[in-house]
C-alpha positions as CSV (number, residue, x, y, z in Angstrom):
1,X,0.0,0.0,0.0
2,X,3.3,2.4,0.8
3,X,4.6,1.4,-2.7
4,X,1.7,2.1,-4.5
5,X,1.1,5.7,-2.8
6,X,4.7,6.6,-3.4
7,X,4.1,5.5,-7.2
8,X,1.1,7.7,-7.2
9,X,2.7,10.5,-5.7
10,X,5.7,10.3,-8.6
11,X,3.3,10.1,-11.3
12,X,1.7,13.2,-10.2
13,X,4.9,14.8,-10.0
14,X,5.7,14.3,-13.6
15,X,2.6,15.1,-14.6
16,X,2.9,18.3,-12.6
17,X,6.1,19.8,-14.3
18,X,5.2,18.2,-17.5
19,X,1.6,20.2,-17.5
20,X,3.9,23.2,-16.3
21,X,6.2,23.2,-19.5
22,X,3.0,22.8,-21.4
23,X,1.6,25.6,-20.4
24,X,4.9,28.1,-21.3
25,X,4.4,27.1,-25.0
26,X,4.3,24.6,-26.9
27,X,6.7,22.5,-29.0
28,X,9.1,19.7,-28.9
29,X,12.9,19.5,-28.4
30,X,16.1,19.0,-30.2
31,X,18.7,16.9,-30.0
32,X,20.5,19.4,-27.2
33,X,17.2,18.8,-25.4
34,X,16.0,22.7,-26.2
35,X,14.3,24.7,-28.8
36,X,12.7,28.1,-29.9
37,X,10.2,30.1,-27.8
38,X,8.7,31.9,-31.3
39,X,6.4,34.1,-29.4
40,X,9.5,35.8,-27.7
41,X,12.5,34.8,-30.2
42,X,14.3,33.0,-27.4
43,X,16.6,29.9,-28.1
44,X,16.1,27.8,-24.5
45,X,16.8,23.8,-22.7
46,X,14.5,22.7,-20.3
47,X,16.0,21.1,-17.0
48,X,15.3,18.1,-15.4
49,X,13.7,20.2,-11.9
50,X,12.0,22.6,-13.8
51,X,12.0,24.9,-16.7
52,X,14.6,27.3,-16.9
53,X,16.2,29.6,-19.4
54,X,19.6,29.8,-20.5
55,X,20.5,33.6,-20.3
56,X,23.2,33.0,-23.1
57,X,19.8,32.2,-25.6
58,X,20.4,33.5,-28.9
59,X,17.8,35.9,-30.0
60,X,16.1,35.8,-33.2
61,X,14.8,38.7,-35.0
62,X,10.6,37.5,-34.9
63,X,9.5,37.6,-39.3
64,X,6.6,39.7,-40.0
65,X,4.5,37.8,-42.9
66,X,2.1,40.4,-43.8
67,X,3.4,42.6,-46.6
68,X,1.7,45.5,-48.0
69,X,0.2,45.9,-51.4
70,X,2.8,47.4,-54.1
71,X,1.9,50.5,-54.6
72,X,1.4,49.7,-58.7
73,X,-1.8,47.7,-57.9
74,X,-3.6,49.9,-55.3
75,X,-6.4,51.1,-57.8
76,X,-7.4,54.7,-57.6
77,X,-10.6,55.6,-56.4
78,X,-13.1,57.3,-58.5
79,X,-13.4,59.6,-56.5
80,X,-10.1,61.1,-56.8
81,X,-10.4,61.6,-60.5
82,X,-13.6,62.9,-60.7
83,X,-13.4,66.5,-61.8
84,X,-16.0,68.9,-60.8
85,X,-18.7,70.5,-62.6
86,X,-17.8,74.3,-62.5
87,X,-13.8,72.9,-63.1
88,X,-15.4,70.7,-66.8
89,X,-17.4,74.0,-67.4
90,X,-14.3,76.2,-67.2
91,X,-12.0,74.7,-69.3
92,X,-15.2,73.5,-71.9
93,X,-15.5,77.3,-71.8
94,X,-12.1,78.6,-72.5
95,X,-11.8,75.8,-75.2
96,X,-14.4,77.6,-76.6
97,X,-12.8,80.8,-76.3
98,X,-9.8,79.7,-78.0
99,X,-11.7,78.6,-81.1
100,X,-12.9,81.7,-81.6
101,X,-9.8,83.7,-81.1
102,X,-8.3,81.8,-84.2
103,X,-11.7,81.8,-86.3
104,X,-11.0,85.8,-85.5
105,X,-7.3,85.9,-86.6
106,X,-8.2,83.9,-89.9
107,X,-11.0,86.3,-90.4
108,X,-8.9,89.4,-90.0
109,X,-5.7,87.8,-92.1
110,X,-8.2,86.8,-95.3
111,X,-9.8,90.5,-94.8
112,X,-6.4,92.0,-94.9
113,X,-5.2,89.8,-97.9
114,X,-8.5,90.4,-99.6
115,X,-7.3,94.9,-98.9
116,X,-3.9,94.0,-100.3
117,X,-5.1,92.8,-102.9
118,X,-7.7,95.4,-104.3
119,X,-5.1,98.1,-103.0
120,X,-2.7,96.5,-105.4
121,X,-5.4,96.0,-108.5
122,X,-6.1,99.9,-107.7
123,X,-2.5,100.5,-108.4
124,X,-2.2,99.0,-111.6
125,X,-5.5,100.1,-112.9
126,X,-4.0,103.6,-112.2
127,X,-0.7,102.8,-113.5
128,X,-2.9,101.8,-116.4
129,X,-5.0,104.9,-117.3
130,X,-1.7,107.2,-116.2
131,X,0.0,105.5,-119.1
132,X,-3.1,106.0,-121.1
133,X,-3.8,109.4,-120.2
134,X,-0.1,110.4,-120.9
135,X,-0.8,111.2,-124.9
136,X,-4.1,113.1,-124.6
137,X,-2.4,115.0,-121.8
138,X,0.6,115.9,-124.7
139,X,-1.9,116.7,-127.2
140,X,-3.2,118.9,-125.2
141,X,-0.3,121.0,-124.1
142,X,0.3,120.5,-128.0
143,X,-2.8,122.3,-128.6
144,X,-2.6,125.3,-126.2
145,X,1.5,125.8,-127.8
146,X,-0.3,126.2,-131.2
147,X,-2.9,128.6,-129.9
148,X,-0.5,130.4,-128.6
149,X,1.7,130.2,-132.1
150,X,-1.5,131.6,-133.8
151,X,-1.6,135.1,-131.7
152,X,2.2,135.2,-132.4
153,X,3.2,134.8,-129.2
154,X,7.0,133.0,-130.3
155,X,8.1,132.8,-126.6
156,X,5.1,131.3,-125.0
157,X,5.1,129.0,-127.4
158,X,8.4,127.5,-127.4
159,X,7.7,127.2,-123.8
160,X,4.6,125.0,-124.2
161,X,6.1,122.8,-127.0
162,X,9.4,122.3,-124.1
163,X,7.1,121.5,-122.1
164,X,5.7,118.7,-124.1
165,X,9.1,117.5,-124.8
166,X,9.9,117.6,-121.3
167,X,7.1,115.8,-119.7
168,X,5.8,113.4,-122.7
169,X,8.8,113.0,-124.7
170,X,8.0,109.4,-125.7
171,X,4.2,111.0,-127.3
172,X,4.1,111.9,-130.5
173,X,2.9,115.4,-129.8
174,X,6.7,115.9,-128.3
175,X,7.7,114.6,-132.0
176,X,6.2,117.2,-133.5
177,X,7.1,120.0,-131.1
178,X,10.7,118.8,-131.7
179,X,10.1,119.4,-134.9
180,X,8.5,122.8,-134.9
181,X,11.6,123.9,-132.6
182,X,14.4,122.4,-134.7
183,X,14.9,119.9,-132.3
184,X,16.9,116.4,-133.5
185,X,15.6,113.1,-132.7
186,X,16.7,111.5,-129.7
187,X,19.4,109.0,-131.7
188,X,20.5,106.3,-129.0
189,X,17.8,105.1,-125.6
190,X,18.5,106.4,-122.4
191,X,21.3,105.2,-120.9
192,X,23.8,106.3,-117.3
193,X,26.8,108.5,-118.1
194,X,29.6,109.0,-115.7
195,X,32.1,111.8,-115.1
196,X,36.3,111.2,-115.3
197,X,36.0,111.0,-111.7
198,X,32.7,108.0,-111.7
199,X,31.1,110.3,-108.6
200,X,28.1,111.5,-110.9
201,X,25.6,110.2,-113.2
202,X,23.0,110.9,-115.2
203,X,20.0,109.3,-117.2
204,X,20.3,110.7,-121.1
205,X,19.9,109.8,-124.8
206,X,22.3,111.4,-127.2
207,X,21.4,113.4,-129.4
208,X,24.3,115.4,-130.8
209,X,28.0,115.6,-130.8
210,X,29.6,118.7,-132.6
211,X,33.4,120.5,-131.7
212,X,34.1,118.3,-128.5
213,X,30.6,118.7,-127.1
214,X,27.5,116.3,-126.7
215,X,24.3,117.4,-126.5
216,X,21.9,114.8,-124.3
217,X,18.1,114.4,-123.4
218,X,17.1,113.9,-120.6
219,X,14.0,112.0,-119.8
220,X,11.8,115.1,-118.7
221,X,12.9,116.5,-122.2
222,X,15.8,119.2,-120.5
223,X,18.7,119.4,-122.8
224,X,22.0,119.6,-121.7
225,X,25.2,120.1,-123.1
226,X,28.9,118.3,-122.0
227,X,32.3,118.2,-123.5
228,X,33.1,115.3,-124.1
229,X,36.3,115.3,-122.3
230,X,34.4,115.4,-119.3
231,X,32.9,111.9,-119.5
232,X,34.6,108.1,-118.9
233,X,36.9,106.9,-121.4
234,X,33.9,104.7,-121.6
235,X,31.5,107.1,-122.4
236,X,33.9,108.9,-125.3
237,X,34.0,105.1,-127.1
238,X,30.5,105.4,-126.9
239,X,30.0,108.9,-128.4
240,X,32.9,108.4,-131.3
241,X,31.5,104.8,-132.4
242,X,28.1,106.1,-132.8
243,X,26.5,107.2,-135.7
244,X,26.0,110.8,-134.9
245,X,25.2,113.8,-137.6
246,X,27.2,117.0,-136.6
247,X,24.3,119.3,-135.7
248,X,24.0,122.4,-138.1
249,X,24.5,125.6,-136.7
């Protein structure tokens, strides 16, 4: 009967410390007779009177294994793009705005090509019935020299006939008062003459060449008169190889 209590009382003994270590945590041993605590990352044995803990356990750094979502997959939520009402109305509005401006700017650049253009037909048309107008004008100052002519007024009207010669000398009303005054025909088309020294020109026909002077024409009809000496070696060729009648006296 002693044995048997003395069994029982070892029994419970065991089953004392074991139910002790099982409640600590759970989990078996290694071949050192210890292992892991994974709740507090401690490396332990467990000794025959009790459990105790080695205070040289190696600690181990406890592994999270919940990870957050990359950032690449979160999704956006609609409500962070949706734009407001008055903010789609403004820029729908100064869209709007900005099609007009350029309907406006090709408006006003065809209007003013369209002004350019009749400004430049209205030139030409002038240019036109100037050119036109040029020989009625001529006749007419033709016809006021020859009124004059009949009263016998000489000097007026060798000032009306230069005058014709001078501002319609290609008309053949100047032809004709070149005529009544004696006048040659221009002989060679205008052309630039140049002093010895090339600083000064001049727009001229020839129209006489007599004792070492030329006579020239210019184009409002003036006549002038040069010696020849005075022009480029250029212009002396010129005068010598054309065909010019000495003018009578």
């Amino acid at each position: 009967m002693k044995s048997l209590y003395c069994s029982s009382t070892v029994l419970a003994l065991v089953a004392l410390i074991w139910a002790n270590d099982a409640s600590a945590h759970s989990g078996g041993t290694d071949s050192s007779g210890g292992h892991f605590n994974r709740r507090t990352g401690t490396y332990h044995h467990h000794g025959g009177g009790g459990s105790s803990v080695r205070t040289s356990a190696k600690t181990v750094p406890r592994t999270s294994y919940r990870t957050s979502a990359p950032t690449a997959y979160r999704k956006t939520s609609p409500a962070a793009t949706a734009v407001s009402p008055s903010t789609a109305k403004s820029e729908a509005e100064s869209r709007r705005n900005d099609r007009q401006q350029a309907r406006e700017r090709e408006r006003r650049r065809q209007e003013e090509k369209r002004l350019e253009q009749e400004e430049r037909q209205r030139a030409e048309l002038a240019a036109k019935k100037k050119v036109e107008a040029r020989p009625k004008a001529a006749a007419s100052i033709l016809k006021a020299a020859m009124t004059w002519k009949e009263k016998g007024n000489d000097e007026l009207t060798e000032k009306w006939l230069r005058k014709v010669i001078r501002r319609y000398p290609e008309t053949d009303a100047a032809k004709k008062a070149r005529a009544m005054l004696g006048l040659p025909e221009p002989q060679s088309a205008l052309r630039t003459w140049t002093d010895t020294a090339g600083t000064h020109t001049i727009q001229a026909r020839l129209i006489g060449f007599q004792e070492g002077k030329i006579r020239l024409e210019k184009a409002d009809g003036k006549i002038i008169s040069l010696p020849i000496d005075k022009l480029s070696p250029a212009d002396q060729r010129f005068v010598r190889s054309a065909t010019v009648e000495p003018e009578r006296e």
